[in-house]
C-alpha positions in Angstrom: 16.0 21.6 6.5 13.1 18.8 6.1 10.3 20.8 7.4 11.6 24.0 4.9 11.7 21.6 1.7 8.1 19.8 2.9 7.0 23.9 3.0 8.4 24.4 0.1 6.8 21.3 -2.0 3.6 22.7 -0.7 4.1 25.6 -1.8 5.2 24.7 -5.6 2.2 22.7 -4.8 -0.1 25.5 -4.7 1.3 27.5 -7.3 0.4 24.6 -9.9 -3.3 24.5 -8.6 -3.5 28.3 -9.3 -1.6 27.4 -12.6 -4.2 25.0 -13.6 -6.7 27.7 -12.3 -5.6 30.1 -15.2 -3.3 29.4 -17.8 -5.6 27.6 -19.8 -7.4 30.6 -20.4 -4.3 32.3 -22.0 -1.6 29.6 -23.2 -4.1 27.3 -25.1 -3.0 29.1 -28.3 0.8 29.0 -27.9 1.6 26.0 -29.1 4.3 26.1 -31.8 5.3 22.2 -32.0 3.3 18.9 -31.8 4.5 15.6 -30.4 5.1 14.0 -34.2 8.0 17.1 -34.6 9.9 15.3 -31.6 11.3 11.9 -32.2 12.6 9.7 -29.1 16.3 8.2 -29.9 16.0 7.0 -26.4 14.6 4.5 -24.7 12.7 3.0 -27.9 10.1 2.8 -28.5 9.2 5.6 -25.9 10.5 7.0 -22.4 7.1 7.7 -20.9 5.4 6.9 -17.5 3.5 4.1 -18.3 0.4 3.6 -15.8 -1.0 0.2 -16.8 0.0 -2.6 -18.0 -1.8 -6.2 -19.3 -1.1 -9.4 -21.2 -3.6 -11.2 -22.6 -1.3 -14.4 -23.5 2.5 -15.2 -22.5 3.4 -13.4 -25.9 0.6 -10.4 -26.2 0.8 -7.8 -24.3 0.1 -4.2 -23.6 1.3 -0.7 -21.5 -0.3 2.4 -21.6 0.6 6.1 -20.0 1.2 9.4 -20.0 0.9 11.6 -23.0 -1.8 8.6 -24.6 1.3 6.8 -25.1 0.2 2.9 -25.8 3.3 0.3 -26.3 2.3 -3.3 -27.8 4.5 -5.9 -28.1 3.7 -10.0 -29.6 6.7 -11.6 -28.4 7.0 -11.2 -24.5 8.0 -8.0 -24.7 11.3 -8.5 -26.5 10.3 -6.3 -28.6 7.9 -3.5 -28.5 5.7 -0.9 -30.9 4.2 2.4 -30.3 0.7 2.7 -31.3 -1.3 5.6 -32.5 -3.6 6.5 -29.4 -5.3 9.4 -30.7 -4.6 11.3 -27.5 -2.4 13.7 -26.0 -4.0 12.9 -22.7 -2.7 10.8 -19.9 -3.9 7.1 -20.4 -4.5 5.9 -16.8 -5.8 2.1 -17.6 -5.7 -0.1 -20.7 -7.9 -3.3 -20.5 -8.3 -6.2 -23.2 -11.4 -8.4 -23.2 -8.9 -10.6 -25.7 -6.0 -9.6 -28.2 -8.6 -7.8 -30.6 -11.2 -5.9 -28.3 -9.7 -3.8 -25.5 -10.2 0.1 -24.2 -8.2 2.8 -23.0 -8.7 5.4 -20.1 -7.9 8.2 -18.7 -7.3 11.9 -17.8 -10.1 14.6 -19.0 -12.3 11.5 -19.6 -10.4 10.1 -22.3 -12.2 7.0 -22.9 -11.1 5.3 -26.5 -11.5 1.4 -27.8 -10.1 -0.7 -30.4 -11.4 -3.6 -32.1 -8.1 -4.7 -34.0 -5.7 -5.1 -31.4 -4.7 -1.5 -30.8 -4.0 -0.7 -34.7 -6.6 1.9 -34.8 -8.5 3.7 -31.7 -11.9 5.3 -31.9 -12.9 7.8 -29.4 -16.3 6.8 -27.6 -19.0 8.6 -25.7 -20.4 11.5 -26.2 -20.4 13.4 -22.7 -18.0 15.1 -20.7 -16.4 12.7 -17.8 -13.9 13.5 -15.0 -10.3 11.5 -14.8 -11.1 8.0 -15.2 -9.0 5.6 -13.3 -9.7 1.9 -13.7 -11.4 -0.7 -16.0 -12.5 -4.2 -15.2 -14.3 -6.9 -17.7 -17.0 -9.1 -16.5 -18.4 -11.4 -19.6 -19.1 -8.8 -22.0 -19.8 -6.1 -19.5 -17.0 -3.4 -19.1 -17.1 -1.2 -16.1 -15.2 2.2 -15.3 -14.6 4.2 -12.6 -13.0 7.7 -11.7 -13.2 10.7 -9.8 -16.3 12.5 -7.9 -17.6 9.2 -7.7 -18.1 8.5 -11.4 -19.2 4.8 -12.6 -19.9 3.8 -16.1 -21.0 0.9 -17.7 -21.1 -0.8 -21.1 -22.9 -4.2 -22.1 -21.7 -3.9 -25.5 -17.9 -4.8 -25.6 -17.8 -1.0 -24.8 -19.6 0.6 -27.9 -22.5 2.5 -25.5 -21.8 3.6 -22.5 -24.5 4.2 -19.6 -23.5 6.3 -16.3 -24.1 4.9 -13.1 -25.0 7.0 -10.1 -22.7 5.2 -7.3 -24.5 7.2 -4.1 -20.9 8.7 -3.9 -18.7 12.0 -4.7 -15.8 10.8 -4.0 -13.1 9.8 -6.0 -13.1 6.1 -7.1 -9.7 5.1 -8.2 -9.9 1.1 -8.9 -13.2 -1.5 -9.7 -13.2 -5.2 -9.6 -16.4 -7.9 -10.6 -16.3 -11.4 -10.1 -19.3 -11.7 -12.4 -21.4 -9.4 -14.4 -23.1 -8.5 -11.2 -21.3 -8.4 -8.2 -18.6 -5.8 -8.0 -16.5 -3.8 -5.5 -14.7 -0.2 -6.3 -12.6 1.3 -4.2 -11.8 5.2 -3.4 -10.5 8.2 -1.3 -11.7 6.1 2.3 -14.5 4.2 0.9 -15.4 0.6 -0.6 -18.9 0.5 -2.5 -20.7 -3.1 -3.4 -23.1 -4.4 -5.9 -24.7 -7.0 -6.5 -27.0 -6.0 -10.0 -24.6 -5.2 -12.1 -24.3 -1.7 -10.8 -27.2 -0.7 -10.8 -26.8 0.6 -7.7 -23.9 0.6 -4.9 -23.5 0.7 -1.1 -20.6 1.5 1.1 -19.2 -1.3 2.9 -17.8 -0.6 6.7 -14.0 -1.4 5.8 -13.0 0.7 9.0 -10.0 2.5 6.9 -7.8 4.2 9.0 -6.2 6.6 8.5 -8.3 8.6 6.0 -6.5 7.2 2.6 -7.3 6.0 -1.0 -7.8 2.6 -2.1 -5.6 2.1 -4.9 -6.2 -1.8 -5.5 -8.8 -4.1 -5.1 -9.6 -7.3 -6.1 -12.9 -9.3 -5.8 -11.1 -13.0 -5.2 -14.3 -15.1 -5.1 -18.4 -14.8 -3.7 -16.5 -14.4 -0.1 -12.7 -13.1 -0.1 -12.1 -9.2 -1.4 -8.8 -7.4 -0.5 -8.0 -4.0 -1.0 -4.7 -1.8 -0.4 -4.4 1.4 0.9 -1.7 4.3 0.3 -1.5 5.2 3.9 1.9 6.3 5.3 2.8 2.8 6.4 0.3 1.1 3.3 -2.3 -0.8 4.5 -3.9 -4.3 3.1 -7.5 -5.0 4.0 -9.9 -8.4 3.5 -12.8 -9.5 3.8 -14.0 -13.0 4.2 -17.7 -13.0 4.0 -18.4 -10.8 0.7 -17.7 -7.4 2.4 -19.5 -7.6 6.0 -16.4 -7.9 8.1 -12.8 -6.2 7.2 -9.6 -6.9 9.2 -6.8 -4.8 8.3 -2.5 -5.5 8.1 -0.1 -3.3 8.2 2.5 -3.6 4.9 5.0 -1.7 7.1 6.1 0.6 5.1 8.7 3.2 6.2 9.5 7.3 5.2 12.6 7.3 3.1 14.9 10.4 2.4 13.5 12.8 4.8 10.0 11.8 5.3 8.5 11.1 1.8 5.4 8.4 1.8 5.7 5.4 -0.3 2.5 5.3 -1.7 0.8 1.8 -2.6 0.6 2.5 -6.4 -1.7 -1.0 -7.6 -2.2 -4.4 -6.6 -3.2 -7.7 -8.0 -3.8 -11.0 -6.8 -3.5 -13.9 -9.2 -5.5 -16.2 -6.8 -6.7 -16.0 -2.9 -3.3 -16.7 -2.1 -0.5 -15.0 -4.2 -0.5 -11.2 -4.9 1.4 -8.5 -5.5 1.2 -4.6 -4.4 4.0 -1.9 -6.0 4.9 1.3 -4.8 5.4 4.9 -5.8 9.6 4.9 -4.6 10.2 1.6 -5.8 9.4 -1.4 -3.1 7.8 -4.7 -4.7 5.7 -6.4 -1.7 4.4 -10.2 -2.4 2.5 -12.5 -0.3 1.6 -16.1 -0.9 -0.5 -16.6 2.8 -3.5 -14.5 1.5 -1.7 -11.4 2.6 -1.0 -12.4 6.4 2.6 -11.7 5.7 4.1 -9.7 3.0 7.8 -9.9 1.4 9.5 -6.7 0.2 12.2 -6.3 -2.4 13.8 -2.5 -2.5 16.1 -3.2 -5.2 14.3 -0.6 -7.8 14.8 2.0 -5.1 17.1 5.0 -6.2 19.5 6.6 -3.7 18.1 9.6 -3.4 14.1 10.4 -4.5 12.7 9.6 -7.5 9.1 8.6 -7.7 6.7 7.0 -10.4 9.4 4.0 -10.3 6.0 1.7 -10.4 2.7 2.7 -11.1 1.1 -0.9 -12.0 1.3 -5.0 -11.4 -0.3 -7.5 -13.6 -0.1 -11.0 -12.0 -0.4 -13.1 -15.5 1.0 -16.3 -13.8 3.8 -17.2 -11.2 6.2 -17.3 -14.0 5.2 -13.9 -15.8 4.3 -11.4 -12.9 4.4 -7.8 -15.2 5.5 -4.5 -13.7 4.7 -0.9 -15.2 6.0 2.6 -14.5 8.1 5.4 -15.0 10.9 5.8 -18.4 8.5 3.4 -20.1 9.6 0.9 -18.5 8.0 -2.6 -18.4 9.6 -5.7 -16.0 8.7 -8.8 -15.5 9.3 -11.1 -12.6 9.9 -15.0 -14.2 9.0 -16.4 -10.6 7.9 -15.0 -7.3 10.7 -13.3 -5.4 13.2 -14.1 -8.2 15.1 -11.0 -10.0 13.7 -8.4 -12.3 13.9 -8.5 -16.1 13.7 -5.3 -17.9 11.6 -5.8 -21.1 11.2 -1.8 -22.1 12.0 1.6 -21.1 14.9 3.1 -18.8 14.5 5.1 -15.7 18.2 6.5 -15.6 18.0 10.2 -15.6 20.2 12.2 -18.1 21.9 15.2 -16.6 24.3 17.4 -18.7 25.2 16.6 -22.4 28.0 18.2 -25.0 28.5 18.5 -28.4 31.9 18.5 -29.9 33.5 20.2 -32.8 33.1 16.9 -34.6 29.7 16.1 -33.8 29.9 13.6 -31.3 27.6 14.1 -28.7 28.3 12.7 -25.0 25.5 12.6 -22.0 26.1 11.8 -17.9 24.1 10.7 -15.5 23.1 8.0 -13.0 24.9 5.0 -11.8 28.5 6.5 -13.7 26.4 6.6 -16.7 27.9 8.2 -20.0 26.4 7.7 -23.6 28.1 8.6 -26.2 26.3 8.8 -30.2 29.0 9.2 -32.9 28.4 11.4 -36.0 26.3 9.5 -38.6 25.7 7.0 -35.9 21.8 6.1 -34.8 22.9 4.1 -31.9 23.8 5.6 -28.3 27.2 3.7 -26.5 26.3 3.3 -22.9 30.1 3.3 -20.5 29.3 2.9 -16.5 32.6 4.4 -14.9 31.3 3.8 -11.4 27.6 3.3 -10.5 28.3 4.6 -7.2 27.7 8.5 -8.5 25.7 10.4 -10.0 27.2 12.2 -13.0 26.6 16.1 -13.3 27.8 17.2 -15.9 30.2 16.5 -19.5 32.4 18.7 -21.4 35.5 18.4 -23.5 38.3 20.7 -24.3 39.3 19.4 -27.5 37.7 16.6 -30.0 39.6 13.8 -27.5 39.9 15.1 -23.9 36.9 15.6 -21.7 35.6 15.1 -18.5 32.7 14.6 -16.2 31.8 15.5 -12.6 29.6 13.6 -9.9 28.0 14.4 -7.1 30.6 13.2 -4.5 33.1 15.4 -6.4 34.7 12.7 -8.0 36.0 14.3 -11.4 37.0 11.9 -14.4 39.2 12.4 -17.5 39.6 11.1 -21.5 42.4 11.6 -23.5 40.5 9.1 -26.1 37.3 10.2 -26.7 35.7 8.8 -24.1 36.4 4.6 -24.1 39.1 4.5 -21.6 37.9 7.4 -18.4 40.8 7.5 -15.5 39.8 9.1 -12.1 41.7 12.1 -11.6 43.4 12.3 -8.1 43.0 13.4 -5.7 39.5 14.2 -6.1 38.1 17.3 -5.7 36.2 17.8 -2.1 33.8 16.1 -0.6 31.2 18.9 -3.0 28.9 18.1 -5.7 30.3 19.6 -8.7 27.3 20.3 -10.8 28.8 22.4 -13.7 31.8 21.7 -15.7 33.4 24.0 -18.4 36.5 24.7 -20.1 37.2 27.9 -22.1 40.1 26.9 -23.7 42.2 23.2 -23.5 44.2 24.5 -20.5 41.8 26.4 -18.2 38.5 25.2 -17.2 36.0 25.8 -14.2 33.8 23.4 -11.6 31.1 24.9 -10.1 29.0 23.4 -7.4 29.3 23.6 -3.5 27.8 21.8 -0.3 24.8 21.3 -0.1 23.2 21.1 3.4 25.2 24.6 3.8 24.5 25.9 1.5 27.9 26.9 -0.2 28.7 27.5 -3.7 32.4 27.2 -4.7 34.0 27.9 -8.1 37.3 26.1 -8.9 39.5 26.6 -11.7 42.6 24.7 -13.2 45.3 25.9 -15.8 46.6 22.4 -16.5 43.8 21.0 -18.3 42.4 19.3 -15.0 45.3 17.7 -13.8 45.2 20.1 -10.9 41.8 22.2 -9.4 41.7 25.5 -6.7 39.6 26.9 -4.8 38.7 30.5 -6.6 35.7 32.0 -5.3 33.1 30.7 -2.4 29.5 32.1 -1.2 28.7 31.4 1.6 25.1 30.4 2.7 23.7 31.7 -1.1 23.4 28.8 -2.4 25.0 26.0 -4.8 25.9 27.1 -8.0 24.2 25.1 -10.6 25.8 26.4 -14.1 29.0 28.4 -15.5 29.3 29.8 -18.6 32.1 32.5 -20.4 30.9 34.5 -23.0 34.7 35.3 -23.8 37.8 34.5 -22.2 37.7 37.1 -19.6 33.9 37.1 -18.7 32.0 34.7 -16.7 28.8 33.8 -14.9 28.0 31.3 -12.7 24.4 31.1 -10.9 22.6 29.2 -8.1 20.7 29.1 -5.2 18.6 31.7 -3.9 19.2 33.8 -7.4 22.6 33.9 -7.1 24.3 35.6 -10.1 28.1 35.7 -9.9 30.2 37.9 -12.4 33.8 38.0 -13.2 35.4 40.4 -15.8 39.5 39.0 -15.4 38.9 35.2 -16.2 37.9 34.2 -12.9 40.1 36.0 -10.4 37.7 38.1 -9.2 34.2 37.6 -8.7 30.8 40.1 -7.9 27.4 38.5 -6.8 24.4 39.7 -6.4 20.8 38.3 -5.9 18.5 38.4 -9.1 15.4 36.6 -7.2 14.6 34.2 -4.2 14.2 31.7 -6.5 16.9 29.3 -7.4 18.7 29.7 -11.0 19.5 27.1 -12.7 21.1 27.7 -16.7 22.7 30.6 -18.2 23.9 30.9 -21.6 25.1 33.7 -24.3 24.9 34.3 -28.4 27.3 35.7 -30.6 26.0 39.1 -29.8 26.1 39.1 -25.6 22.9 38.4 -25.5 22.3 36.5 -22.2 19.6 34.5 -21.3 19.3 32.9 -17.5 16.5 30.8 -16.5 15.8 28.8 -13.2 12.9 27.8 -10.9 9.1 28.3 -11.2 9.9 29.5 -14.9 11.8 32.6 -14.1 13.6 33.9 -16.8 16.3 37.0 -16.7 17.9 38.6 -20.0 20.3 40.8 -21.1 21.2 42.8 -23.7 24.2 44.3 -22.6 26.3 41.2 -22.3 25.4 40.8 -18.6 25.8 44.5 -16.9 22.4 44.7 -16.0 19.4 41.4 -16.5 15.8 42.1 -17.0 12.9 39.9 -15.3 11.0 38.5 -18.3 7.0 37.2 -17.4 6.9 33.9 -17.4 4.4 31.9 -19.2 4.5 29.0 -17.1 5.7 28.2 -13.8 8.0 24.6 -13.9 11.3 25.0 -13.4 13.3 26.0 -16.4 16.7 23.5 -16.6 18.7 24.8 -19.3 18.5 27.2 -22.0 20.4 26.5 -25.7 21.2 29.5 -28.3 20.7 27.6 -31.8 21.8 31.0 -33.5 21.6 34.6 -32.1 17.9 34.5 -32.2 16.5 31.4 -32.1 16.7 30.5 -27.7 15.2 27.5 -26.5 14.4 26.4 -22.7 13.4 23.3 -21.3 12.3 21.8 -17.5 10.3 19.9 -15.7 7.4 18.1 -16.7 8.7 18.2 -20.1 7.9 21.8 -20.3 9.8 23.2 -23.3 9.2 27.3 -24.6 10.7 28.8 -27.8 11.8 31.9 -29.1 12.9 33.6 -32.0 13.5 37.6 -30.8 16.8 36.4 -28.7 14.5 36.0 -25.6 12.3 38.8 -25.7 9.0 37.1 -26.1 8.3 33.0 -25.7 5.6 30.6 -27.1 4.7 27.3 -25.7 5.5 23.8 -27.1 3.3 21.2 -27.2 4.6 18.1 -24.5 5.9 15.2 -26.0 6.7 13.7 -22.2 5.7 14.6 -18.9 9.8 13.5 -18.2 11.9 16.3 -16.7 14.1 17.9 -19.4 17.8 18.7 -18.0 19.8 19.4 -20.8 19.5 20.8 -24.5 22.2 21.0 -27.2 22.7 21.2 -30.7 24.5 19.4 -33.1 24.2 22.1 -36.6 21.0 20.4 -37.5 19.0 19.6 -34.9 18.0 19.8 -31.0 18.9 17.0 -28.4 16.8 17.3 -25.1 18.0 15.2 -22.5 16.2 14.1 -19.2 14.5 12.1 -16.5 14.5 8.6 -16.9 17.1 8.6 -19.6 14.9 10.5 -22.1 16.7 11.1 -25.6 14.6 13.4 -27.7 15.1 14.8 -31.4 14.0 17.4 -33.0 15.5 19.3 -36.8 15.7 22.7 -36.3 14.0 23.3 -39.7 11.0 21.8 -38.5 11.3 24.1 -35.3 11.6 27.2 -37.1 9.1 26.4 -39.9 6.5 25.7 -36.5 7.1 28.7 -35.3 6.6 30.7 -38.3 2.7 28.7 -39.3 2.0 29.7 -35.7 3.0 33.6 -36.1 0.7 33.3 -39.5 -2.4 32.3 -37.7 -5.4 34.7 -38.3 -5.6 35.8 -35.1 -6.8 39.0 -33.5 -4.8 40.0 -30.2 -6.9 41.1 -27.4 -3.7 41.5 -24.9 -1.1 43.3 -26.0 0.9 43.3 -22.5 1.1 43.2 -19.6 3.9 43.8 -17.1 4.7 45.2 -14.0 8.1 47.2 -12.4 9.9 46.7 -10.0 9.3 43.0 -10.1 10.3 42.3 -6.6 9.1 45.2 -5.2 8.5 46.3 -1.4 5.9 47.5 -1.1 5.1 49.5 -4.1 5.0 48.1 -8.1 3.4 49.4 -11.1 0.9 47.5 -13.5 1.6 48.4 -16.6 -0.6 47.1 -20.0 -1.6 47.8 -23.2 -5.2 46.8 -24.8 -5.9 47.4 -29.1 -9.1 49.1 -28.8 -11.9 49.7 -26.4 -13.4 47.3 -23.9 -13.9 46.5 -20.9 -11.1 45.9 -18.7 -10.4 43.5 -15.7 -7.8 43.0 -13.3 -7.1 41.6 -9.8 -4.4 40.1 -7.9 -4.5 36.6 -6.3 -2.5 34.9 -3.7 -0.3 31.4 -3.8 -3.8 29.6 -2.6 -5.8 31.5 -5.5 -7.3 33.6 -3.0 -8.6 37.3 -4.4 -6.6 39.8 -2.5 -7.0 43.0 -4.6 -9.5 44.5 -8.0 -7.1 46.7 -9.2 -9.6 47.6 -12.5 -13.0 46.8 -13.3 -14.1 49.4 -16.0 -14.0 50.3 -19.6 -11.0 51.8 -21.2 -10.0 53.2 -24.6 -7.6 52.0 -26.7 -3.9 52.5 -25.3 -1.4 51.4 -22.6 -1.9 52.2 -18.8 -0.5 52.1 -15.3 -1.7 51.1 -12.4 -0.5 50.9 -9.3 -0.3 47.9 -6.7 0.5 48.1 -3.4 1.1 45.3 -0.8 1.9 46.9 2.7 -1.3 45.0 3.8 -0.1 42.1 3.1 2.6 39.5 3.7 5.3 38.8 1.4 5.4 36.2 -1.1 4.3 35.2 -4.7 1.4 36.6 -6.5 -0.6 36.7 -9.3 -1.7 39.8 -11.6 -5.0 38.3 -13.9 -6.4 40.2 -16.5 -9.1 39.9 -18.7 -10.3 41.3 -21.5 -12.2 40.2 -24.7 -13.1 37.0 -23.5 -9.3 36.5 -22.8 -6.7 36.9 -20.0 -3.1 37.1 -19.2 -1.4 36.6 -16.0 1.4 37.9 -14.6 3.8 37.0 -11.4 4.6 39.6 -8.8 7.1 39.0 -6.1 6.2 40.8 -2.7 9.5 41.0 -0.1 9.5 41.8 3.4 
């Protein structure tokens, strides 16, 4: 089961390189919301990853992250405001020469600065740059450094900018000076050295073993530099004598859950003794013996993966040691090894939510989490019930009685509205129960199953959940992920391995069947029995004939798709991973893009009559009015715009071995089209030629090759549209 899900991660892996290959080319005009239409309710200010943090007094201080988020607080971060960046792009290092004068960097080059203390941001340089990783200060000298070996320089509190050819391609992911001319960087297996200010560099013989990247490094004085690696076990290295010499400790880290690394995220040393190093799943390492021995404290670590947890360490002082990283959260240590203070952010992940009849709107998740925001109320009610579990999933089957599932199959019931939660016994198996929902006040349904067998079990009860049986079972399919009745007597429940189960008698009886290899995960109906089922690498089913037969709908991006909310019987929305959110307003015939507001997972959307909740990762809250939604959508349909791709589609979709391109172009032109593999690779030209005005078919066919995902790219007018195929064997 490890070396499948390692395959697997690869693979999802390679699909987002060929992703990044080629949806730019066709999604950059999709957009149909902007960040300011989406308001976060929770955590406040923001729930972002923040990548660096930095105070430039006890009181003053500063995070920066994904998205160009940029968090300032003037109190010791009591309290803290959201500033206007000026970017959508990931910030990857804020720096502040003192609490007027700092810059920001980052992803695609981003490079801005401030000269009021982060009120207003001006964009500087006038050249394209790669991902910029770090910034260090020497006097009035700034220095930068990022990928294919990339090294700039300002000596003008960073209004010019002068790039630096640092005899290197490689990536360079962190820079420290001790002056305004000596200087170490450090990269993917290589430290570079100057001594003129950067002028030029040269590589110093660290002897880093394994091959790994140098995320920290820290010129201590004219003799002592230490670095750290992200090597499987994370790797410290120092120098004595300004670089010639390099001696090497282990920081013993371990693989956790299966054989994930714990990467060495940053590290920072506040003098030759006393440093810290953070990690990717959560471990805080310190040292006070220049690194001969390391201490290591766990207690951020979930149960189960979740990475990001840090991403950055500023050593300020032994009483004010500052830690950065995912749900926009900032901690600070008050004294070496003593416990964690959480100054901003949250990284408990929101799972399921609901939505009563009297607009109160409950979420689950981590640690027995619920939170619970009354109608007319702005604040969210946080109740642990047992922060042992994970909690699944939330509904209610009238304004007072509800429930919520766990992962250990635990199931809990309110007869009050949710203050008082009693467990119900016994529990259900030992299953995770992902999906709870009740059609009525007496009869309600669990779905889940077992995971390392992959099982999926329905269960019903008809004494509103005082009692639950076993109804329906799948063996080896999958876990079932959602369930949803579109009446009283018609149900679907999907899962694992594109498992779509059906029942037409209120659960008695149920038919499966197999809509994809990939894993489903939401499925939801209008008024109308319209049906919309989404699910893994953006796979999206519909139907129009209240679930007799579903039709593949082409993707226009590949995250996984989380849940899907009806707002009306037109108006669908989805949301998933990465913050990926798509919109549509033909019941789920055609999609548009939405401009990220977080790179956070999204699990759960609902509506409350006037608005969108999303719900997600790192207990993300987000808000949008439907108004403003629909009024988006409709500026982006009035664009002047002239369509060079009218479609492009191809049936059956899987197919062995045999499909058929089908597409459409508005006029003449020349046409086009080939089909890549997983890794990008060119495997067939299926068109290159001019063709009149009109729709075509073409057909594809894959005996000669093995089975799998594809890609179907066409061009034409300067612009392209893709198109997945599905190959089985």
């Amino acid at each position: 089961m490890i070396i499948m899900k390692r395959v697997i991660e690869i693979m999802y892996s390679a699909v987002r390189i060929v992703q990044f290959s080629f949806t730019f080319i066709f999604l950059s005009g999709v957009s149909v919301f902007s960040q300011s239409e989406w308001h976060w309710q929770h955590p406040l200010p923001a729930g972002n990853t923040l990548n660096s943090v930095e105070f430039i007094n006890e009181q003053t201080g500063f995070a920066a992250g994904d998205l160009g988020c940029i968090l300032k607080t003037t109190d010791g971060g009591k309290n803290w405001e959201k500033l206007s960046s000026g970017t959508e792009n990931n910030i990857h290092k804020i720096k502040f020469l003192n609490t007027v004068n700092g810059i920001a960097a980052g992803k695609n080059g981003v490079l801005s600065r401030t000269e009021d203390g982060g009120i207003n941001w001006e964009n500087v340089t006038g050249f394209s740059m790669p991902d910029l990783h770090d910034i260090d200060i020497a006097g009035n000298n700034y220095f930068i450094c990022g990928l294919n070996g990339f090294i700039m320089r300002s000596a003008d509190s960073g209004k010019n900018w002068t790039s630096i050819n640092a005899q290197t391609g490689l990536p360079l992911f962190c820079i420290s000076f001790i002056d305004e001319l000596t200087g170490v960087c450090g990269g993917y297996n290589i430290i570079i050295k100057t001594t003129d200010g950067g002028i030029s560099w040269n590589a110093l013989n660290a002897g880093i073993l394994p091959a790994t990247q140098i995320t920290g490094i820290k010129y201590i004085d004219s003799n002592k530099i230490y670095a750290a690696g992200n090597s499987p076990s994370g790797d410290f290295y120092f120098s004595n004598d300004g670089g010639n010499y390099w001696q090497r400790n282990s920081l013993g880290l371990h693989y956790l859950f299966g054989g994930s690394v714990d990467l060495v995220r940053a590290m920072d040393f506040e003098n030759a003794d006393s440093g810290f190093i953070v990690t990717d799943l959560g471990t805080i390492l310190w040292t006070t013996d220049e690194g001969s021995s390391w201490n290591a404290d766990s207690s951020q670590r979930f149960s189960y993966l979740k990475t990001e947890i840090f991403k950055d360490v500023f050593y300020y002082d032994n009483h004010n040691i500052l830690l950065s990283g995912n749900g926009g959260r900032v901690l600070k240590m008050p004294g070496i090894g003593k416990d964690l203070v959480n100054l901003s952010g949250n990284n408990c992940n929101l799972n399921d939510s609901y939505v009563t009849d009297k607009s109160v709107i409950y979420c689950t998740g981590d640690s027995g989490l619920i939170m619970r925001k009354k109608a007319g109320s702005p604040e969210w009610e946080k109740i642990f019930i047992s922060k042992d579990i994970i909690l699944n999933s939330v509904t209610f089957s009238d304004p007072l009685t509800g429930f919520v599932c766990s992962n250990k199959g635990k199931l809990f019931r309110t007869t009050d509205g949710g203050d008082f939660w009693m467990e119900i016994s016994p529990p259900v198996k030992c299953i995770a129960v992902n999906k709870i929902f009740f059609k009525d006040k007496y009869s309600g349904f669990l779905a889940g199953g077992i995971e390392n067998s992959g099982k999926g079990i329905i269960y019903k009860t008809t004494d509103r959940g005082l009692s639950w049986k076993i109804i329906f079972q799948n063996p080896g399919e999958g876990m079932f992920r959602d369930i949803y009745f579109k009446d009283y007597m018609t149900g679907f429940a999907v899962g694992g391995n594109g498992s779509t189960a059906t029942t037409y008698d209120g659960g008695v009886s149920w038919n499966i069947k197999n809509l994809t290899p990939y894993d489903l995960h939401a499925v939801i109906f209008n008024r109308s029995g319209t049906g919309i089922i989404t699910g893994e690498n953006g796979v999206i089913f519909r139907t129009s004939d209240g679930g007799k037969s579903w039709h593949y709908i082409s993707p226009i991006q590949f995250k996984n798709l989380n849940s899907v909310l009806f707002t009306d019987d037109l108006n669908v929305i989805s949301a998933g991973n990465k913050g990926t959110m798509i919109f549509s307003e033909d019941a789920g015939v055609s999609w548009q893009k939405i401009n990220l507001i977080t790179n956070n997972n999204i699990l759960s959307l609902n509506y409350d009559g006037a608005g969108i909740y999303a719900f997600g990762e790192n207990g993300s809250i987000l808000y949008s009015e439907k108004d403003i939604i629909l009024q988006s959508a409709e500026i982006f349909k009035n664009k002047k715009s002239v369509k060079s791709i009218s479609s492009l589609t191809n049936y059956p979709n899987p197919f062995n071995p045999v499909t058929q391109i089908s597409f459409s172009i508005p006029r003449r032109g020349f046409v086009n089209i080939k089909v890549y593999n997983i890794l990008g690779k060119e495997v067939a030209i299926l068109l290159n030629d001019i063709r009149k005005e009109g729709k075509y078919h073409i057909e594809f066919n894959g005996s000669d090759l093995p089975g799998g995902l594809y890609f179907c790219r066409m061009e034409f007018e300067n612009t392209a549209m893709i198109n997945r195929l599905i190959l089985l064997k």
